[in-house]
N, C-alpha and C positions, 0 to 999 in steps of 0.2 A: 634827522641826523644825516650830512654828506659823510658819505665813507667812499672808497673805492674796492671796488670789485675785480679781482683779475681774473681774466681770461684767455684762452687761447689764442683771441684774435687781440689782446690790448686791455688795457685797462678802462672801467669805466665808475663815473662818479653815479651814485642812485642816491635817489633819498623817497624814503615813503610821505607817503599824500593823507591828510596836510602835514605839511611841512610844521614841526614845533620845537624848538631849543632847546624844552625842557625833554624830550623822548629821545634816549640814547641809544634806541633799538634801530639795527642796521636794516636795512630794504632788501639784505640778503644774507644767506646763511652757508655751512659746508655742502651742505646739498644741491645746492643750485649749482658751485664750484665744480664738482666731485661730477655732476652730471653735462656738463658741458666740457670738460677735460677730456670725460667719456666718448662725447660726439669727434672730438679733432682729434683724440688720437686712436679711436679705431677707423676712421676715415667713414663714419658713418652716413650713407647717403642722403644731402637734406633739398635734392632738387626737386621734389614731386612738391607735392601738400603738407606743409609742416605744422602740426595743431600740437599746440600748447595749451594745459589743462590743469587748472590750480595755481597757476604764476601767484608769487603774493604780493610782490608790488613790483611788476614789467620787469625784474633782472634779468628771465631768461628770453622774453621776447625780446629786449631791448639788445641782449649778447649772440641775438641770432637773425636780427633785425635786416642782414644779408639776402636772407634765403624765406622773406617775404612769409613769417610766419600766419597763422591767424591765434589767437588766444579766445579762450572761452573762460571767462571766468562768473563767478553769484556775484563778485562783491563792486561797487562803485568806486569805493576807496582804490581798488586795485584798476580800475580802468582811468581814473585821472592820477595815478602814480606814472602809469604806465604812456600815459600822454605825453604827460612832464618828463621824464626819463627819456621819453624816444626824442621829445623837442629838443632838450640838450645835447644830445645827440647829432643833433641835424638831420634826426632820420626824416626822409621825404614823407610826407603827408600821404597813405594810401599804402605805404610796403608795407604797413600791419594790420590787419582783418580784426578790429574788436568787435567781437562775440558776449553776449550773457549767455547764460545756463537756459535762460528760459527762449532762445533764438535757436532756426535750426541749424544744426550743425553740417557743417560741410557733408557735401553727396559722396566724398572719397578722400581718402585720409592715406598718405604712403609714409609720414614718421608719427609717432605718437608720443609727445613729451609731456608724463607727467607728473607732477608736484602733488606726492599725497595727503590730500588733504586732513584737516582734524576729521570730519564728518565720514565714517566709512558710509553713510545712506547715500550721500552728495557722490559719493568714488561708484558706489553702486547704480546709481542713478545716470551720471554721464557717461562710464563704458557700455553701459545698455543703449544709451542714445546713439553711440559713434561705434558701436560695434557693427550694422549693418557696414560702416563708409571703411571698411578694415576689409584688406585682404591681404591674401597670404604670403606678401613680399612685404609687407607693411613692418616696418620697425618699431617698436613696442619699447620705451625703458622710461621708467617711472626712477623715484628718488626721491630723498625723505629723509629727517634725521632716525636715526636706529628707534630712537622712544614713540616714532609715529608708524613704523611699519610693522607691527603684528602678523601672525601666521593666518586670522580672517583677513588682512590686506591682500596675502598673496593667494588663500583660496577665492575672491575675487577675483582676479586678475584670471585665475584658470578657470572658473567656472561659466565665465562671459566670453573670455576671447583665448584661451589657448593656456599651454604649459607653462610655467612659471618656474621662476630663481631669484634669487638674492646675490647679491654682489658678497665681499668680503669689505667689513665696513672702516671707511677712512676718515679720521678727523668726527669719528659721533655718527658717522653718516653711510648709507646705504643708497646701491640703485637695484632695481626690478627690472629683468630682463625676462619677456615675455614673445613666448611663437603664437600667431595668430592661428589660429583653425576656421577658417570662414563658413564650414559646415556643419560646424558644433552648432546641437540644438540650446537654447539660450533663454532661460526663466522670461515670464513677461512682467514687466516693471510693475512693481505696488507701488508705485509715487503715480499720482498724489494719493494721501493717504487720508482718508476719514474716519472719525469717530465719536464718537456721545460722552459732551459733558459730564461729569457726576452731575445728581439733582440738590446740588446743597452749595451752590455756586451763583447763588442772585440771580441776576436777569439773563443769563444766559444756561441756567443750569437743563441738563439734557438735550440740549443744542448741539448739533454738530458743528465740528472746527474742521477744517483743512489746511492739511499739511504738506507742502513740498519737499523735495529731501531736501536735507541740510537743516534745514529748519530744528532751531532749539528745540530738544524735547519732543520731537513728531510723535511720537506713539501713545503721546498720555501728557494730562494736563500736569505741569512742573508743580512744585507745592511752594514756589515764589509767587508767581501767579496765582495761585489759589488762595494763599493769603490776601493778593493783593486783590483782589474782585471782592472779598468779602468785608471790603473798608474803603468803596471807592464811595465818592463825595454823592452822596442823593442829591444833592441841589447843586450850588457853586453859582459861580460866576455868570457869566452869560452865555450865548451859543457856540463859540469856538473853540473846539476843541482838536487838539493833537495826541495821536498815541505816537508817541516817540522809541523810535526801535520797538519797531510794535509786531515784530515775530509775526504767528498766525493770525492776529488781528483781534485775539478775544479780548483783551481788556477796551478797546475801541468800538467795537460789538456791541459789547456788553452795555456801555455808555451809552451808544445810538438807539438799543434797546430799552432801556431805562429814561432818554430823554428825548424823545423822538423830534424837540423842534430845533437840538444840536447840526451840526455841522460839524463834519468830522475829517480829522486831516490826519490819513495815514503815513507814517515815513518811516524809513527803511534805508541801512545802506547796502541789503542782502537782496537780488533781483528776487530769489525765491521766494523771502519773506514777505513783499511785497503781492506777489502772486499768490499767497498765501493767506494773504488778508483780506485782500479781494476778493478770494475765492469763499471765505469764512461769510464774509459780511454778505453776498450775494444767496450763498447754500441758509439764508436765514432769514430773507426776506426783510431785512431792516428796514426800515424808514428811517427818513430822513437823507442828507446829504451828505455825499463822503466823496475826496480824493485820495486818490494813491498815487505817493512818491515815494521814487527811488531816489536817493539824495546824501547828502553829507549833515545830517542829524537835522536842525533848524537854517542852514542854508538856502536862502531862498525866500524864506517866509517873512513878509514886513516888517519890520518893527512895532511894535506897539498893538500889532493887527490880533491877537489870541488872548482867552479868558483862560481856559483852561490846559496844560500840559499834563502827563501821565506817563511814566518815565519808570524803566525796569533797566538800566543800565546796564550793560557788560562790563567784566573787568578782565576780559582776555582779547588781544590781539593776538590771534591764530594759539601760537603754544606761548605766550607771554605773557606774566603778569602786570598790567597797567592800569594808572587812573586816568589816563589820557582821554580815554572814548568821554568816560564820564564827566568829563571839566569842558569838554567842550558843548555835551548834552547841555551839562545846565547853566555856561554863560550863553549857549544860543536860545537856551527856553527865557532867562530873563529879559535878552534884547526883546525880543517876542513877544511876552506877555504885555499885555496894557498895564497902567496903574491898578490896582486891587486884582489883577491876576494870579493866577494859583499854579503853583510846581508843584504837584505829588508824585514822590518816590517810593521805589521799594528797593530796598538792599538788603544783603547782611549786614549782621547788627558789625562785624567785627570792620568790615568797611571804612566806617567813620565817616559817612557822606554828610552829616550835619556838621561835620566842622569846616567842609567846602559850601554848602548851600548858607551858613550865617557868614561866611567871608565875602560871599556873593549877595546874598539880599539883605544881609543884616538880620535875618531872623529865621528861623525855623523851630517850628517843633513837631514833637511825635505823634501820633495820630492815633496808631496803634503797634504792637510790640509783641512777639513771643519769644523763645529762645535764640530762635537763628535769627529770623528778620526783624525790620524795622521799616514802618511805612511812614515817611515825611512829609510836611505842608511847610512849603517855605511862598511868602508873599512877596507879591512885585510891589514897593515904595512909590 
């Protein structure tokens, strides 16, 4: 969707990446507005190091694109938004610093713009990493719609880097206005975080997984997953395989451990998740072959070139509910698959993802079924 954005300095067109006709959800929200109003009309100083943290697709780097931000964001999606947006733009090639989560972060930080995100682990994880690059002149204001900013957000915010406030909230929306203390002492980071499978989980049962923050679910195996490992295909197709949106990596894992002369193709469009799976598959000594991609679901990947796909789809974009993610999962796992290739899914039941997978392959069925989920096999023709 193009919409326009206003701002201080002008108005601007954004659209989130990829771009789809049918997705009517804006590349920006009051929050982004409400905290950019904030910067021009308190005369907020942006001449130093301007880090931006959480952008969800480039609005605020793109609306501050001036004063030569850098942005740090987990997601891929938001760094080719954030491309797109700055090219239409005209913004010069090099006045904006793209940053992942998992890169280091700037040696010294004098504004601190952030977008909080869904994951308070992710919110906890980066202000410990760019807490050292903060000092005490350092401008601190965060921003959020009111339903993401909780009283653990703003113990956060004081417990890492200084005093904290809430704005009074405009249009749904809220900023965090925060004093830095540079000699406050400061927890040491539990990311990455490991733990042990239950033993009732196949081929990976009491196996350790690793987790980054952000990462769906860190603390304990999801019971979507857990279904889905106790119905993955023992045989199938031939050696290529994909775990698609493959979080910490166990359904991927699990396969490479169960079929060791597979070949296994990790993708992700969460930088953390990817380092996440990497880190799974490595803490477990797998055999066989694997890459990890950071990516835009099957982007990339041949056509015809894959036997196997494994697919636990999302159905939220940041705070939004959408089937978006998942329609483009599975027309890029069908370009993918070769002829007698296999789609397995997992959803919930209430989802309806078999009335997309037969309009796409022509066929699906259930595999297996309990109350909430439903694991699918749909065949490549």
């Amino acid at each position: 969707m193009n919409d326009r954005m206003t701002t201080p300095w002008g108005e601007l067109a954004l659209t989130r990446f990829p771009e789809d006709p049918r997705d009517r959800l804006r590349a920006w929200d009051a929050s982004d507005e409400y905290l950019l109003r904030h910067l021009a009309e308190r005369e907020v100083p942006l001449s130093g190091t301007v880090v931006v943290v959480g952008d969800r697709w480039g609005a605020l780097v793109t609306a501050l694109a001036r004063y030569r931000p850098v942005q740090i964001t987990d997601s891929h999606l938001t760094q080719e938004a954030t491309r797109a947006n700055l090219a239409r733009h005209r913004v010069e090639a090099g006045s904006v610093r793209l940053l992942t989560t998992q890169d280091p972060p700037p040696e010294r930080v004098d504004a601190l713009v952030v977008r909080v995100p869904k994951s308070l682990a992710l919110l906890e994880d980066q202000l410990l990493r760019l807490a050292p690059a903060v000092h005490a002149d350092t401008v601190v204001v965060g921003t959020g719609m009111v339903k993401e900013i909780h009283a653990s957000t703003l113990r956060l915010f004081e417990r890492i880097l200084g005093p904290t406030r809430t704005s009074l909230a405009e249009r749904k929306a809220r900023l965090i206005h925060c004093v830095p203390e540079p000699s406050r002492a400061r927890p040491a980071s539990p990311w990455p975080y490991t733990y042990a499978l239950p033993d009732d989980v196949g081929a990976v049962s009491g196996r350790p997984v690793v987790n980054h923050a952000g990462v769906f679910c860190a603390d304990r195996l999801d019971i979507g997953t857990r279904f889905f490992l106790g119905h993955l295909p023992a045989g199938g197709p031939g050696r290529k395989v994909v775990d698609l949106g493959c979080g910490n990596g166990v359904v991927g894992t699990a396969v490479a451990l169960a079929r060791p002369e597979s070949e296994v193709l990790f993708v992700d469009e969460s930088f953390q998740a990817v380092a996440s799976a990497e880190a799974t598959f490595a803490a477990n000594g797998t055999p066989g072959e694997a890459e990890f991609r950071v990516g835009d679901g099957m982007a990339g990947v041949p056509a015809g070139s894959v036997d196997l796909v494994l697919n636990n789809p999302p159905f939220h974009s940041h705070q939004a509910t959408t089937d978006a993610t998942a329609r483009r999962m599975f027309t890029g796992a069908r370009r993918a698959l070769r002829p007698g290739g296999e789609l397995w899914v997992i959803g919930n039941r209430h989802l309806g993802y078999h009335v997309q997978l037969r309009r796409l392959f022509g066929d699906c069925r259930v595999v297996a079924s309990d109350p909430r989920f439903v694991v699918l096999k749909a065949v490549r023709r």
